[in-house]
Backbone as CSV, one residue per row, in Angstrom:
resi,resn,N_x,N_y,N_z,CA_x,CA_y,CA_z,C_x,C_y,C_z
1,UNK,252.025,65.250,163.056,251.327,63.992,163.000,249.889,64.172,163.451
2,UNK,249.639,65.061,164.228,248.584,65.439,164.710,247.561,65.832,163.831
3,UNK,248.112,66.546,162.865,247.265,67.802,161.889,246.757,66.576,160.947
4,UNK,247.920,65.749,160.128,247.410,65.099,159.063,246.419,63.789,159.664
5,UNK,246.433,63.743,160.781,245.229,62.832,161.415,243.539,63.066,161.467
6,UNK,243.932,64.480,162.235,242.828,65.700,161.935,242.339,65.799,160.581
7,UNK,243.182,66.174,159.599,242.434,66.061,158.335,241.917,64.366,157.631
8,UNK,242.426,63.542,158.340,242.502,62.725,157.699,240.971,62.087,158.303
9,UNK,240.564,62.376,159.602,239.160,62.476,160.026,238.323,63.173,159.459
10,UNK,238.492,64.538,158.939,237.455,65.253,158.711,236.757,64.735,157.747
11,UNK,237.104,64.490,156.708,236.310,63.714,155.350,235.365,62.618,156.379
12,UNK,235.546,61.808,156.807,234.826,60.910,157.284,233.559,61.343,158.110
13,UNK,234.278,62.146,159.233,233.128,62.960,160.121,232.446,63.976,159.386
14,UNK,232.557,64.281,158.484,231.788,65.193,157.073,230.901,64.205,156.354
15,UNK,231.289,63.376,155.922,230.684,62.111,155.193,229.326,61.507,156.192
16,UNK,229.829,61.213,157.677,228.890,60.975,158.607,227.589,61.593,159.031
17,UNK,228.413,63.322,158.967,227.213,64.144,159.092,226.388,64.105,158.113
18,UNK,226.510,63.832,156.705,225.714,64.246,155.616,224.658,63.043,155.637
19,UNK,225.191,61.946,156.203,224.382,60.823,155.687,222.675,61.019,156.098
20,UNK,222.171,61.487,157.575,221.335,61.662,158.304,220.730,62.366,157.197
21,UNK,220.651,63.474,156.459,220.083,64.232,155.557,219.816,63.667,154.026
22,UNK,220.824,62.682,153.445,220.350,62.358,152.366,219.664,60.843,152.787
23,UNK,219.477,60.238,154.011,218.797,58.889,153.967,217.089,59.658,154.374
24,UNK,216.826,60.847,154.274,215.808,61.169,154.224,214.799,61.515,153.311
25,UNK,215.317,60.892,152.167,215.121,61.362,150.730,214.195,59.923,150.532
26,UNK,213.565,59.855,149.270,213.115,58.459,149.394,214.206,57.654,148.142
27,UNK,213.876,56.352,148.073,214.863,56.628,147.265,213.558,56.393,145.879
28,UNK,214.679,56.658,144.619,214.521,56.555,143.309,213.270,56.178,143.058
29,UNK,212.096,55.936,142.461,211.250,55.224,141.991,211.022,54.433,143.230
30,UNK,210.753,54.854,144.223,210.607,54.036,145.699,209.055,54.328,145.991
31,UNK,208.148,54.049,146.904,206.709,54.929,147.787,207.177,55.056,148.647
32,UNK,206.509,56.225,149.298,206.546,56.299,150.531,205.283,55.927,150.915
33,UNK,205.513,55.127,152.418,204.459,54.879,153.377,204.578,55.253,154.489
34,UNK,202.522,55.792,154.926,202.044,56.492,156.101,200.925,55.844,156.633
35,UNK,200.332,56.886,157.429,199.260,56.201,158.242,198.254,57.847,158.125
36,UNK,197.081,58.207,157.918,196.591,59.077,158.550,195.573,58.114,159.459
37,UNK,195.250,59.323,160.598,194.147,58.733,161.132,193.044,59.330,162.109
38,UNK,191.791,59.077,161.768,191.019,60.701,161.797,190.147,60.237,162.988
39,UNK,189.209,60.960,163.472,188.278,60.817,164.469,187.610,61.654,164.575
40,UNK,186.286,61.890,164.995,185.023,62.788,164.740,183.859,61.855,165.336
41,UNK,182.580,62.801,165.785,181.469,62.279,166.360,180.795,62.693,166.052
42,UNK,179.216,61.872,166.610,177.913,62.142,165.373,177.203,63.131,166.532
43,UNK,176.670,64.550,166.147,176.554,65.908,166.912,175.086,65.481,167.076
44,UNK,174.135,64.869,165.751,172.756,64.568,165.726,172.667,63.421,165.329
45,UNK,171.504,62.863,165.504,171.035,61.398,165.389,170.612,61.185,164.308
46,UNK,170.181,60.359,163.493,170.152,60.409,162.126,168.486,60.655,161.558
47,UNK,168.258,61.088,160.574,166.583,61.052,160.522,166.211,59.255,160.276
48,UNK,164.768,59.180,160.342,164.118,58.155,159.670,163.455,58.223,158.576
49,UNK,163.625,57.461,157.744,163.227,57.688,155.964,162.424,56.895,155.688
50,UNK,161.300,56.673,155.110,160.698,55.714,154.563,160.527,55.974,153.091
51,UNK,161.012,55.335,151.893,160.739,55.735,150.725,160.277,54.715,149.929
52,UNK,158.886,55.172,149.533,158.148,54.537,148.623,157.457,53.104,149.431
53,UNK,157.980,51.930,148.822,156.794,50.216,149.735,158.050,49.773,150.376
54,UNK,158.091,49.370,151.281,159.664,48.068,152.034,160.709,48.047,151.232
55,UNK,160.755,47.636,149.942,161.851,47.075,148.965,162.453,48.288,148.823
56,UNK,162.086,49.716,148.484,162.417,50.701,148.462,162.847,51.036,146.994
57,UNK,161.421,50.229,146.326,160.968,50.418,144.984,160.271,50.847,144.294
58,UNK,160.265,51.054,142.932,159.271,52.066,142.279,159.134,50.653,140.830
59,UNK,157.563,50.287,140.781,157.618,49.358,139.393,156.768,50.181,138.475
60,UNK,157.239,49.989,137.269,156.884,50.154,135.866,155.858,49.155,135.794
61,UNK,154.465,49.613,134.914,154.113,48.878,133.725,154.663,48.639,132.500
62,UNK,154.302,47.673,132.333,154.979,47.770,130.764,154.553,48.729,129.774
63,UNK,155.517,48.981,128.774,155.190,50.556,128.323,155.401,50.358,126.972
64,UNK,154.531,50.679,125.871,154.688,50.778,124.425,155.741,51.691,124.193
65,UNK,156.518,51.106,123.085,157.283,52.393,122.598,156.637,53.310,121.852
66,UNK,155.887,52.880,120.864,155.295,53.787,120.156,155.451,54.717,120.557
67,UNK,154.559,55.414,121.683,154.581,56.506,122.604,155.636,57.530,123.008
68,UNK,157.062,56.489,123.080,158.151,56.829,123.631,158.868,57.769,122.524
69,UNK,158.644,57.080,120.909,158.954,57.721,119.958,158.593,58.957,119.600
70,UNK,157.152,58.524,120.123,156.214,60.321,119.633,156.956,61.532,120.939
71,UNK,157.511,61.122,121.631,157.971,62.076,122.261,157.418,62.238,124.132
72,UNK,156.131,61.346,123.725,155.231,61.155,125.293,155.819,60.186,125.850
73,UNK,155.985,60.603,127.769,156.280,59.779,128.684,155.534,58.575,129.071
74,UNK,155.924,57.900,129.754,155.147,56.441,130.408,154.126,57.093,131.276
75,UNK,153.248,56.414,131.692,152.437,56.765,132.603,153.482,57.016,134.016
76,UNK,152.867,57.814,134.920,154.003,58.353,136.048,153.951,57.287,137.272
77,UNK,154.617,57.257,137.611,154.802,56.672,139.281,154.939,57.285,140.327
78,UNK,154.107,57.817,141.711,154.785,58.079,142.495,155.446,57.721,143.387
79,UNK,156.012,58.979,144.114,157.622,58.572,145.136,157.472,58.933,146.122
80,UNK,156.735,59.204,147.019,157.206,59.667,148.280,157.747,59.669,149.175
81,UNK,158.582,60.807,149.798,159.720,60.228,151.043,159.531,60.570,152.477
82,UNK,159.081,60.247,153.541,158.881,60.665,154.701,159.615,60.461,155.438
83,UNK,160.154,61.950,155.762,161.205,62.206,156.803,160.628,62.508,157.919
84,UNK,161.097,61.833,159.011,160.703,62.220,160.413,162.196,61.842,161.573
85,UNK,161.373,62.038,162.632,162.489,62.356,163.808,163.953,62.983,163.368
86,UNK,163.841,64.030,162.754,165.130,64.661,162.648,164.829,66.316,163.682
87,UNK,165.383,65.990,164.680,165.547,67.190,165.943,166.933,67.340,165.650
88,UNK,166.955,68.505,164.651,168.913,69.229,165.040,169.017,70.141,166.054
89,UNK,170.172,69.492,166.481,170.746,70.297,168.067,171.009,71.891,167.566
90,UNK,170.954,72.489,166.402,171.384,73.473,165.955,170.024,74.435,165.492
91,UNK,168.809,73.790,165.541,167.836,74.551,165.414,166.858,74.461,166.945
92,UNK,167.508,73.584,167.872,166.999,73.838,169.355,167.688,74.520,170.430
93,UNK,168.988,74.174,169.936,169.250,75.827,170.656,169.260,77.086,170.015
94,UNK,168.833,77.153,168.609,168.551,78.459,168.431,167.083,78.967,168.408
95,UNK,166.168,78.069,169.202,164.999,78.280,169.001,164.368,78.281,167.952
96,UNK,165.023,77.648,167.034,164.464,77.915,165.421,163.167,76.680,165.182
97,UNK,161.921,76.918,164.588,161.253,75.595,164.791,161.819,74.873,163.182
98,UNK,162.154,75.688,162.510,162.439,75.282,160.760,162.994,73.869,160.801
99,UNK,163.265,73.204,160.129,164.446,71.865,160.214,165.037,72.493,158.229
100,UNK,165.875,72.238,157.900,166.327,72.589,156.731,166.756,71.427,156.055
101,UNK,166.731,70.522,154.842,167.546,69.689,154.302,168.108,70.117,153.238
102,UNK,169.027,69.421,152.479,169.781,69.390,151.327,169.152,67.935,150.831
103,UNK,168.900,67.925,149.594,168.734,66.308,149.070,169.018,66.463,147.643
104,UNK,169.625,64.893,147.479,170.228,64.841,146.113,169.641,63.547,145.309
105,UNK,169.192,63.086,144.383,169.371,62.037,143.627,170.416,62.303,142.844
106,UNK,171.058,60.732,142.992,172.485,60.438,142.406,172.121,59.085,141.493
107,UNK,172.661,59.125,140.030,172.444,57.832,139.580,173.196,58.100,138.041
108,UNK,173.237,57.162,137.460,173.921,57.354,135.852,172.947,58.574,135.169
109,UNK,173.882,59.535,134.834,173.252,60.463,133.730,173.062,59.725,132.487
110,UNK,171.594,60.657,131.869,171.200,60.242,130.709,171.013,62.084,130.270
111,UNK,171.914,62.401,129.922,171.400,63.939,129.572,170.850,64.533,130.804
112,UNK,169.832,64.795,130.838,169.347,65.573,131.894,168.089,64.668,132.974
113,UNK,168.628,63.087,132.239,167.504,62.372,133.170,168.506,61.132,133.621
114,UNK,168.026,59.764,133.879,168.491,59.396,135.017,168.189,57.920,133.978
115,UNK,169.956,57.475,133.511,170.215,56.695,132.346,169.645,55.428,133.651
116,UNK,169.101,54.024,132.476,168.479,52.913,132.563,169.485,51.856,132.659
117,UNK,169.764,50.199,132.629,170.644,49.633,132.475,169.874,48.293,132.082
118,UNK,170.008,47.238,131.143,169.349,45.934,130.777,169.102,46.331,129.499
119,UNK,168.471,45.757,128.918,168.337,44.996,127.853,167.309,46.681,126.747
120,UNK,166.541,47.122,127.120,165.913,47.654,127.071,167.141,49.328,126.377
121,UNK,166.739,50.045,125.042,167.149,50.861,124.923,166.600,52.030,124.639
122,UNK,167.440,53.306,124.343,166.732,54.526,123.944,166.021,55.373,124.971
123,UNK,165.719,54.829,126.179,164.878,55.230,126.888,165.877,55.708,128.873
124,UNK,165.103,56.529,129.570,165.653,57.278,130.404,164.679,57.119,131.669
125,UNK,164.934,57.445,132.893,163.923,57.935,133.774,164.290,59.207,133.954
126,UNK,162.781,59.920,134.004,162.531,61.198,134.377,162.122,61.320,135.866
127,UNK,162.818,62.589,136.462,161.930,62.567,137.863,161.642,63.942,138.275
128,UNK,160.360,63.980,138.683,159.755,65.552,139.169,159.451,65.897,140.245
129,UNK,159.661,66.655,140.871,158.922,67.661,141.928,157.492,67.667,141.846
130,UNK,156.410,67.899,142.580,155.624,68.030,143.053,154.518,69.490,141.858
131,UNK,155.358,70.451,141.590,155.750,71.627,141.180,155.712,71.488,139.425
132,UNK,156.443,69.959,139.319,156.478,69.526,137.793,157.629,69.966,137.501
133,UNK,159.051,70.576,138.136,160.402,70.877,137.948,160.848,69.755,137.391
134,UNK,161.469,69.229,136.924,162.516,68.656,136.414,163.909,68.141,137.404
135,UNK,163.975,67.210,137.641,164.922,66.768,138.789,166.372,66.258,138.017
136,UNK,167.313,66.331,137.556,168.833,66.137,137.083,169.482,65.575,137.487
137,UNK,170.348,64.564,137.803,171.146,63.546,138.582,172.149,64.616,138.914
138,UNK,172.299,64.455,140.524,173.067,65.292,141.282,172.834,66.703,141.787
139,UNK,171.401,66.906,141.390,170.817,68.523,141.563,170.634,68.368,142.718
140,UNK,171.207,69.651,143.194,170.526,69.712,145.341,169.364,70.626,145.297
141,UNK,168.840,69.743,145.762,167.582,70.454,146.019,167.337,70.693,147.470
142,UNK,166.829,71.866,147.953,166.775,72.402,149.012,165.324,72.733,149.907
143,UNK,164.669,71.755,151.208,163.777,72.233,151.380,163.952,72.128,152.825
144,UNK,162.650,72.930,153.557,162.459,73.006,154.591,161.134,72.896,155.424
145,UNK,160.773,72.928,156.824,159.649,72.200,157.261,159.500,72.719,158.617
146,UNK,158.694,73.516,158.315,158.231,74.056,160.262,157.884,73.308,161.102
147,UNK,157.786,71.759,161.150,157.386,71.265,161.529,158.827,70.141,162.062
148,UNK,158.816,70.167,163.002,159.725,68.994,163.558,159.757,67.863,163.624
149,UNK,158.569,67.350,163.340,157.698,66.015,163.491,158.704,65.476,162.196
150,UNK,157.967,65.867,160.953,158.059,65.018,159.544,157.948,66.272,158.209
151,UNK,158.350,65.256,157.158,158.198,66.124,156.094,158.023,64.957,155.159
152,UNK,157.230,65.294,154.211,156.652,64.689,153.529,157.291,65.022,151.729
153,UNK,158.078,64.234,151.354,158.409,65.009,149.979,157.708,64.088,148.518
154,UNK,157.122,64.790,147.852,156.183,63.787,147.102,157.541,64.116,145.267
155,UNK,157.289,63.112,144.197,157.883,63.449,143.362,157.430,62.089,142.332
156,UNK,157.302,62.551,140.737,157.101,62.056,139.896,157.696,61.054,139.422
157,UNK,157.784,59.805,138.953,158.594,59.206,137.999,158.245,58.930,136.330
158,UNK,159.140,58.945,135.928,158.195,58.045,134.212,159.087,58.120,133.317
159,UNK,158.904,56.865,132.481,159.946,56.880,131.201,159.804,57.637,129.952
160,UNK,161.178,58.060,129.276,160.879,59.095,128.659,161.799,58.635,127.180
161,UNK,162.144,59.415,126.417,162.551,58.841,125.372,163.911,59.231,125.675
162,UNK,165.093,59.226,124.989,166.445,59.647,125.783,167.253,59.953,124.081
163,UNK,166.221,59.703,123.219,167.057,60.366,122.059,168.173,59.200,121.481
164,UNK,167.895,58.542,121.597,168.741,56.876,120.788,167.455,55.784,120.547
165,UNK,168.350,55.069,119.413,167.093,54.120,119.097,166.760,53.148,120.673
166,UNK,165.275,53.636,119.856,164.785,52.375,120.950,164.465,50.899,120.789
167,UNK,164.617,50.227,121.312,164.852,48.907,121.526,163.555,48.091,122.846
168,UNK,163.298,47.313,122.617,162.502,46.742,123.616,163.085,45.843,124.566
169,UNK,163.043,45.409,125.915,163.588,44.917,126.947,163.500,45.761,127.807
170,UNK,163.674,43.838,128.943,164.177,44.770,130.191,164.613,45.491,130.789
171,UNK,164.719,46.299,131.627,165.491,47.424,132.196,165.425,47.662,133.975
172,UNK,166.429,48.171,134.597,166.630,48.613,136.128,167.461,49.903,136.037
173,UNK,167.083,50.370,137.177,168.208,51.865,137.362,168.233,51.836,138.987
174,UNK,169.276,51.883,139.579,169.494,52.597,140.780,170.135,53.791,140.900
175,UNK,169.234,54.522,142.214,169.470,55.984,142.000,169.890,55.655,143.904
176,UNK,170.350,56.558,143.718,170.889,56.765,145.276,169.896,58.310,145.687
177,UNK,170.211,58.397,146.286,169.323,59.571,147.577,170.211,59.983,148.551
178,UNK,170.564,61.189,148.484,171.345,61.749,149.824,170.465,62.346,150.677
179,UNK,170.310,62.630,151.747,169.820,63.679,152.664,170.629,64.106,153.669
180,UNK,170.667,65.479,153.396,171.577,66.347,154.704,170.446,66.739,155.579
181,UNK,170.518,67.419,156.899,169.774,67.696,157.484,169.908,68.336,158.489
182,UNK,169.804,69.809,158.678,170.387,71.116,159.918,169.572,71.672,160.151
């Protein structure tokens, strides 16, 4: 009477043990839910930027197409960006006087220039270096500055033709600007 009791438990206490292992499964077509949760601190203080007038704008004249067709840009605009108070803790304790950045313009591609949005078609912004390089949405560009104080980065704007019919109207573009800084 003993034995067939014994067996007559085991299925159950077998059944019991297994459960802990398959309720760990999710079920069928179910999500699972979590939490991550991160933390980190700021090592340097941030630079100060001033780019271009207050609004942190660049205006167009109005611009013939004609021009745009023949292949010639708008008259240019400049951009300048002045970086200052950036002291990295990583070039004062290494005695280094350099400051180094990374910088990016980010904005809708137009081919290799920097697509428009409104009313206005066919047409692109171009933007240059100092140098007359050619600037690309998302290109890092890399400079540096013996000087701890400030840096001064100067750069071209102007509309260009973008290779679709053109159309007359209004137009805006926002470009974003990254700056790293070590």
């Amino acid at each position: 009477m003993i034995r067939s009791t014994a067996l007559l438990l085991m299925p159950l206490f077998l059944y019991a043990w297994g459960q802990p292992a398959s309720a760990a499964e999710p079920p069928i077509g179910g999500a699972l839910k979590g939490r991550v949760q991160l933390a980190g601190s700021i090592v340097d203080s941030a630079c100060s930027i001033r780019v271009g007038n207050d609004n942190q704008t660049v205006a167009f004249k109005p611009t013939a197409l004609n021009g745009l067709v023949s292949g010639d840009s708008s008259s240019q605009q400049s951009l300048s960006i002045h970086i200052s108070d950036c002291i990295s803790s990583s070039a004062s304790r290494n005695s280094e006087p350099a400051q180094r950045f990374k910088l990016a313009f980010e904005g809708e591609a137009e081919g290799k220039y920097f697509g428009i949005q409104g009313g206005a078609q066919g047409i692109a912004l171009q933007i240059k270096d100092e140098q007359g390089k050619l600037i690309s949405p998302g290109m890092l560009l890399e400079h540096s500055s013996l000087s701890s104080d400030s840096l001064m980065l100067n750069y071209s704007l102007s509309l260009v033709g973008s290779g679709h019919a053109l159309e007359a109207g209004d137009y805006h573009a926002t470009i974003k600007l990254s700056i790293q800084h070590f």
